[in-house]
C-alpha positions in Angstrom: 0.0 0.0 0.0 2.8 2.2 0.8 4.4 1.5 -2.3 1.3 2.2 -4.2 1.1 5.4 -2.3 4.6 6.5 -3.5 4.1 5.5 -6.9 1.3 7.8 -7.3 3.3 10.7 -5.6 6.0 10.1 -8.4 3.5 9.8 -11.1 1.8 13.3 -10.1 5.6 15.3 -9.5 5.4 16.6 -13.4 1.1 17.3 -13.4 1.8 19.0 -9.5 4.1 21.3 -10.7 2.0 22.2 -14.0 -1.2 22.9 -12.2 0.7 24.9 -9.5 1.9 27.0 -12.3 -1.5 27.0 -14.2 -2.8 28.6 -10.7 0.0 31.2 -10.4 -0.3 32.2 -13.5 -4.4 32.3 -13.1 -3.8 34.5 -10.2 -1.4 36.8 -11.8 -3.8 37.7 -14.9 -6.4 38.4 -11.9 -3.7 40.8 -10.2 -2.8 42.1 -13.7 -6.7 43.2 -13.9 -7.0 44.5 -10.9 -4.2 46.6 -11.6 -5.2 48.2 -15.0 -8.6 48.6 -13.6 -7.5 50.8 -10.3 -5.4 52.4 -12.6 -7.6 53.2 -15.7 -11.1 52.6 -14.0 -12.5 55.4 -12.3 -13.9 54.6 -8.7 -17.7 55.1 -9.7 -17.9 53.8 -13.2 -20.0 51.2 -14.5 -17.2 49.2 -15.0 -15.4 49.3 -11.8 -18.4 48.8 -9.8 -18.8 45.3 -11.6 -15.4 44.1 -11.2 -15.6 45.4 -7.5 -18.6 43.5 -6.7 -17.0 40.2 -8.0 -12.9 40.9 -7.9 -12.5 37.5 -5.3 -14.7 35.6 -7.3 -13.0 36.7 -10.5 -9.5 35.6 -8.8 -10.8 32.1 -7.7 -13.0 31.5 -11.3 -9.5 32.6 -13.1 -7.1 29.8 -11.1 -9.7 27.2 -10.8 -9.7 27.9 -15.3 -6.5 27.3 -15.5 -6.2 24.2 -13.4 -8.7 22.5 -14.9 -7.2 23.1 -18.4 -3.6 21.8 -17.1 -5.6 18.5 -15.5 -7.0 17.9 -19.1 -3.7 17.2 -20.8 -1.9 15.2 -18.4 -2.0 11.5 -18.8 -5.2 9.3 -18.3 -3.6 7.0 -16.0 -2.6 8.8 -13.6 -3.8 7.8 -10.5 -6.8 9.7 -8.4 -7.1 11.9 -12.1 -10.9 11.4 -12.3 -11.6 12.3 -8.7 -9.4 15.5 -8.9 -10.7 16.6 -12.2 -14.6 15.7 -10.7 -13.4 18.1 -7.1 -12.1 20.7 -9.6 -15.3 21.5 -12.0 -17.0 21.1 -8.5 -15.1 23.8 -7.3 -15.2 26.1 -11.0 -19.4 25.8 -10.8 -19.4 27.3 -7.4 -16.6 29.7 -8.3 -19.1 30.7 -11.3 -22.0 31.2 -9.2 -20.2 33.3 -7.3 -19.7 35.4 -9.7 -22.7 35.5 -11.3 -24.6 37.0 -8.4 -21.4 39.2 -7.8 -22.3 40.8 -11.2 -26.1 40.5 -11.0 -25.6 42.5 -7.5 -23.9 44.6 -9.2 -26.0 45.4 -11.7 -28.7 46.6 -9.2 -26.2 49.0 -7.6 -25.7 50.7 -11.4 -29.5 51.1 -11.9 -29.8 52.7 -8.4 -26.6 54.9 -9.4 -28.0 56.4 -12.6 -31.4 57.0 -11.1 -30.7 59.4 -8.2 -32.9 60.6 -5.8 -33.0 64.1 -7.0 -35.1 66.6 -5.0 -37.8 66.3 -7.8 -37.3 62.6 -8.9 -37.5 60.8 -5.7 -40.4 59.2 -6.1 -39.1 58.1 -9.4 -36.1 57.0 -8.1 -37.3 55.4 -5.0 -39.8 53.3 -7.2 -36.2 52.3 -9.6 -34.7 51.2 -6.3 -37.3 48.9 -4.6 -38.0 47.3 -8.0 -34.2 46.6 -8.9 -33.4 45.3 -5.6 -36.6 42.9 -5.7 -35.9 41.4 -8.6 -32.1 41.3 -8.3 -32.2 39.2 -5.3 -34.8 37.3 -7.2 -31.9 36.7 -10.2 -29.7 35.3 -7.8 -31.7 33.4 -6.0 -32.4 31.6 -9.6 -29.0 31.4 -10.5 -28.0 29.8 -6.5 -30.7 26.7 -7.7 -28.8 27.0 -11.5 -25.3 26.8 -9.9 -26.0 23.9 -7.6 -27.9 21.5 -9.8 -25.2 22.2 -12.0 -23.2 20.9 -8.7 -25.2 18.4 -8.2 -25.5 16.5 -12.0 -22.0 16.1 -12.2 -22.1 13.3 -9.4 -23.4 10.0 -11.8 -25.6 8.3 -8.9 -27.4 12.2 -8.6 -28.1 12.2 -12.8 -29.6 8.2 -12.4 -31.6 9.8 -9.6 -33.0 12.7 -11.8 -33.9 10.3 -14.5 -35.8 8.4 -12.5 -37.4 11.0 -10.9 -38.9 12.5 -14.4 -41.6 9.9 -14.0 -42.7 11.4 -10.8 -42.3 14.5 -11.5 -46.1 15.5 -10.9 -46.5 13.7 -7.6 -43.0 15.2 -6.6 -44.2 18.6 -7.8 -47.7 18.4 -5.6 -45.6 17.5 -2.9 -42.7 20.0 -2.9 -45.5 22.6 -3.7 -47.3 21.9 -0.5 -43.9 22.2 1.3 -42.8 25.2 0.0 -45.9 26.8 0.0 -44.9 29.5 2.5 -42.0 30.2 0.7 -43.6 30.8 -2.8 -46.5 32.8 -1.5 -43.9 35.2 -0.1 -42.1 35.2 -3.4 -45.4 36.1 -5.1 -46.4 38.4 -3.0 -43.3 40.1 -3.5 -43.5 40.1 -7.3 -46.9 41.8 -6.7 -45.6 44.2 -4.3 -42.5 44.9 -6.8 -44.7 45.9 -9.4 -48.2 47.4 -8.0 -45.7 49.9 -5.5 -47.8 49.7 -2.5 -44.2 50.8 -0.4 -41.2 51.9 -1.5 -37.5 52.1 0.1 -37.7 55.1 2.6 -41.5 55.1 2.4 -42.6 56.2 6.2 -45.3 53.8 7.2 -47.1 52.8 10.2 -47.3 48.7 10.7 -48.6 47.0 13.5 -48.6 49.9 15.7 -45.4 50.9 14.9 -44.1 53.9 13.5 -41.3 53.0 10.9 -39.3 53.6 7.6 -39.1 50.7 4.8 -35.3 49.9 5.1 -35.0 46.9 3.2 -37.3 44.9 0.9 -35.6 40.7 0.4 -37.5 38.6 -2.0 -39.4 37.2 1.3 -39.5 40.0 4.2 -39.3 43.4 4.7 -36.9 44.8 7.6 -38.8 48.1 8.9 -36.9 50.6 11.1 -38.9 51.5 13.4 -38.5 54.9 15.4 -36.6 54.0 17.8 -34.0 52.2 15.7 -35.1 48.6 16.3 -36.6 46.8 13.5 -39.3 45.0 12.3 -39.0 42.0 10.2 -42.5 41.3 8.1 -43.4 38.5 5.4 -44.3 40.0 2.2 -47.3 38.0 2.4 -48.6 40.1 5.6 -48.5 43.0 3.4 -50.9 42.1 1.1 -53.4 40.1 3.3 -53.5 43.2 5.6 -54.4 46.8 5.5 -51.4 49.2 6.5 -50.8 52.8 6.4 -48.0 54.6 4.0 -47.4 58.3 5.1 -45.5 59.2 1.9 -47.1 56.8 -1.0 -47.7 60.0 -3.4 -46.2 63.4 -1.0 -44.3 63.5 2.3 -46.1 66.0 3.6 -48.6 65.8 6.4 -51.2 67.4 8.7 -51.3 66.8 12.6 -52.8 68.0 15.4 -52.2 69.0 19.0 -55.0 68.5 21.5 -55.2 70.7 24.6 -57.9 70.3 27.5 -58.8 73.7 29.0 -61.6 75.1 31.2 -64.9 76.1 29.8 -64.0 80.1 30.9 -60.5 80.4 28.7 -60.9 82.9 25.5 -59.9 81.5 22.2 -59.1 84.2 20.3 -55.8 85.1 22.1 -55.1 81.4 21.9 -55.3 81.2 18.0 -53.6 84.6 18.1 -50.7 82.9 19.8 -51.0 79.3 17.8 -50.4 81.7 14.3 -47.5 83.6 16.0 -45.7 80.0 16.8 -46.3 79.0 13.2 -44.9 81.4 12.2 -41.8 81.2 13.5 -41.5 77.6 13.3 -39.1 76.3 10.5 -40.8 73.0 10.4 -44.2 74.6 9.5 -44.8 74.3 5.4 -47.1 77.3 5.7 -50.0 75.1 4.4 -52.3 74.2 7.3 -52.8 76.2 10.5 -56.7 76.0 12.5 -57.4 76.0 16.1 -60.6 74.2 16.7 -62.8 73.6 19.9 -63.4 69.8 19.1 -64.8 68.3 22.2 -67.0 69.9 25.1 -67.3 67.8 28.6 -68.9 68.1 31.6 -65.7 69.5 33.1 -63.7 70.7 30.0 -63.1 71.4 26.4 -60.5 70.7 24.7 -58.9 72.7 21.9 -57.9 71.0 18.9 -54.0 72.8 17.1 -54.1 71.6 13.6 -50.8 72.4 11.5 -49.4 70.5 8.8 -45.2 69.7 7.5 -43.0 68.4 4.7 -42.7 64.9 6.6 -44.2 62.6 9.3 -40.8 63.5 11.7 -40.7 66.8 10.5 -44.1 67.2 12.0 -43.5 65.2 14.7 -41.2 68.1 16.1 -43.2 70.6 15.1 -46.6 68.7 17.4 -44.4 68.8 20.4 -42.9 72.4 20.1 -46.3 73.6 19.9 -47.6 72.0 22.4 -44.6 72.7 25.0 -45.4 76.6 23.6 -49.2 76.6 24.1 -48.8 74.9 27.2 -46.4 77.5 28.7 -49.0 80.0 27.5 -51.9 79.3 29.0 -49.7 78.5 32.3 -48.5 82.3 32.0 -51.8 84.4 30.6 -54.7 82.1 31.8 -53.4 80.1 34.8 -57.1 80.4 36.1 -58.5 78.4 33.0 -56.5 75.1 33.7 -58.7 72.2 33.7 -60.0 71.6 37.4 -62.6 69.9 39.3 -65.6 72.1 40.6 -67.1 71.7 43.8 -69.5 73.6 46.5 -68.8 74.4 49.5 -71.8 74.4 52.2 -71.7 75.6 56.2 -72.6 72.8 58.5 -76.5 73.2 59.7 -76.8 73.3 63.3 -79.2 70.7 64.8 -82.8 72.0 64.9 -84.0 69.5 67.6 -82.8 67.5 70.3 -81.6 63.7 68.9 -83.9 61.0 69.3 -82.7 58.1 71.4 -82.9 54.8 70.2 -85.2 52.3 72.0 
C-alpha cells in the first residue's frame, strides 16, 4: 500500500508542478486586472463597480480555469485523475455562481446609481430602487438553484436519480408545492408588491402599531426601522393580506394635530392669536395648514384641537411637540385660572334643629 502510495506521488511530480503553475499564472492575470482597472477605471464607473462586486470571485474562477485546463492534458492514467478533475469542475461551478450573483448585484447598484434621488425625482427613483433590488435578489436566487444542480449533476448516482425521478415528476411537484408553499407565496407576493408599489425604500409607514421607515425589501420580508432604531422584520405576504398605512405613498407631507384640554371660561381668540404667531416662527411649519378648533365639550372641559401640517411625518412630529410645550407654557403664564379643574361647593354645616332622638 505504501508503495502504491509513492508510486502515485512520483507519477503526479510533473502534473503537480503544471497545475501549480496553471494557478499562479491564473492569479497573476487576476492581479494584472486589478491593476489596470484601479489604474484606468475610475472609482464610480459602471465598470469598476462590476469588477468590485465580483474581484474575489473573478480571482478564484481565473485559477480554478487554469487548473482544470492543465488536468485535461496530463496523462489518463494517472492515479486519483478522475476524482481531482470531478473536485475541480466542483469547485469552478461554485466559483461561477459566485460570480454571477457578484455581477447580478452589481447590476442593481448601477441602476440605483443612474437614477438618483433628485429633489424632484424621488419618487421616481425610490420606485427604480425597490423594483431593482426585488428582482435582483430574485436573479440570484435563480441562479444559486442554476449553480447547484449544475453541482449536483456532475455526481453519476445524482443524474440516475434525476432520470428516474422525471416519472414522478407530478407527484413530486404536488408535494414540494405543499412544502414550500410559505415560501412561494412570499415570493409572489413580492413580485406583486415589486410591481403594483404599495411601499417603496424610505416610504414612512405605520405597521402593526409601529411607526417605521421601509429599510429593506428581500424577496421574502421586509426589515422596517422603526423609530426607535429597532426593527421590524415582516413577510411580504402580511403585506398584502393586511391593511397598512403609507405616510409618503404619493407626497411627504402631512397634517397633525395637538390636543389641549382647558376650562370652559378660557378665551380662544388670544389662543389662536398665539397658535399663528408660533407657526410662524417655526421652521418645520410648510405654511400650508394652521386652524385651532374647539373639538370636544365635557362636563368638566373642552378641549382645543391645534391643527398644522409639514414636509414629513418627523418633521411634523417636532413641530406637534414644540407647539404643544409653547401653548402649554401660555396658558400657564396668561390664563393660569383656566387650567382644567374639578368644581365643587362648598356648604356651612347646619346646626341641629332638635334635640336627637334616642334609640329604644
Amino acid at each position: 500500500m505504501q508503495q502504491m502510495i509513492q508510486d502515485a506521488l512520483v507519477a503526479w511530480v510533473d502534473a503537480a508542478g503544471l497545475a501549480l503553475l496553471a494557478i499562479i499564472a491564473g492569479l497573476l492575470v487576476y492581479k494584472a486586472l486589478v491593476y489596470l482597472i484601479g489604474r484606468f477605471a475610475e472609482s464610480a464607473s459602471v465598470g469598476r463597480i462590476f469588477f468590485d462586486a465580483a474581484a474575489r470571485a473573478i480571482g478564484v474562477s481565473l485559477a480554478l480555469i487554469a487548473l482544470s485546463s492543465v488536468l485535461h492534458t496530463v496523462p489518463e492514467e494517472l492515479p486519483w485523475l478522475a476524482e481531482i478533475r470531478h473536485g475541480t469542475t466542483l469547485l469552478l461551478i461554485i466559483a461561477l455562481t459566485w460570480t454571477a450573483v457578484g455581477f447580478t448585484s452589481a447590476i442593481g447598484d448601477v441602476i440605483v446609481k443612474l437614477n438618483p434621488a433628485y429633489e424632484n425625482e424621488w419618487k421616481r427613483a425610490r420606485k427604480v430602487e425597490t423594483q431593482t433590488r426585488f428582482l435582483v435578489r430574485c436573479l440570484n436566487i435563480v441562479i444559486v438553484l442554476v449553480g447547484t444542480g449544475a453541482a449536483l449533476m456532475t455526481f453519476d448516482s445524482v443524474r440516475q436519480i434525476g432520470t428516474s425521478l422525471l416519472a414522478s415528476a407530478g407527484i413530486g411537484g404536488i408535494i414540494l408545492g405543499f412544502a414550500a408553499r410559505p415560501v412561494l407565496s412570499n415570493l409572489l407576493a413580492g413580485m406583486q408588491i415589486a410591481l403594483t408599489q404599495p411601499f417603496r425604500i424610505d416610504d414612512a409607514m405605520f405597521v402593526q402599531g409601529e411607526w417605521c421607515w421601509v429599510e429593506e425589501v428581500t424577496a421574502t420580508y421586509v426589515v422596517l426601522r422603526v423609530w426607535d432604531l429597532r426593527r421590524l422584520v415582516v413577510p411580504l405576504q402580511w403585506f398584502i393580506e393586511n391593511p397598512f398605512q403609507n405616510w409618503s405613498r404619493n407626497t411627504a407631507d402631512q397634517i397633525g394635530s395637538t390636543l389641549i384640554w382647558a376650562d370652559y371660561g378660557i378665551p380662544i381668540e388670544p389662543l389662536r392669536e398665539e397658535f399663528y404667531r408660533l407657526l410662524e416662527a417655526a421652521s418645520e411649519w410648510d405654511g400650508s395648514t394652521g386652524t385651532v378648533q374647539v373639538v370636544e365639550a365635557g362636563e368638566k372641559a373642552i378641549q382645543i384641537r391645534f391643527l398644522m401640517s409639514a414636509k414629513n411625518s418627523t418633521t411634523l412630529w417636532n413641530l406637534r411637540c414644540s407647539i404643544r410645550e409653547d401653548m402649554i407654557a401660555f396658558i400657564q403664564k396668561q390664563f393660569p385660572q383656566y387650567l382644567p379643574r374639578y368644581r365643587g361647593q362648598l356648604e356651612e354645616p347646619q346646626e341641629p334643629t332638635g334635640q336627637a332622638s334616642v334609640l329604644p
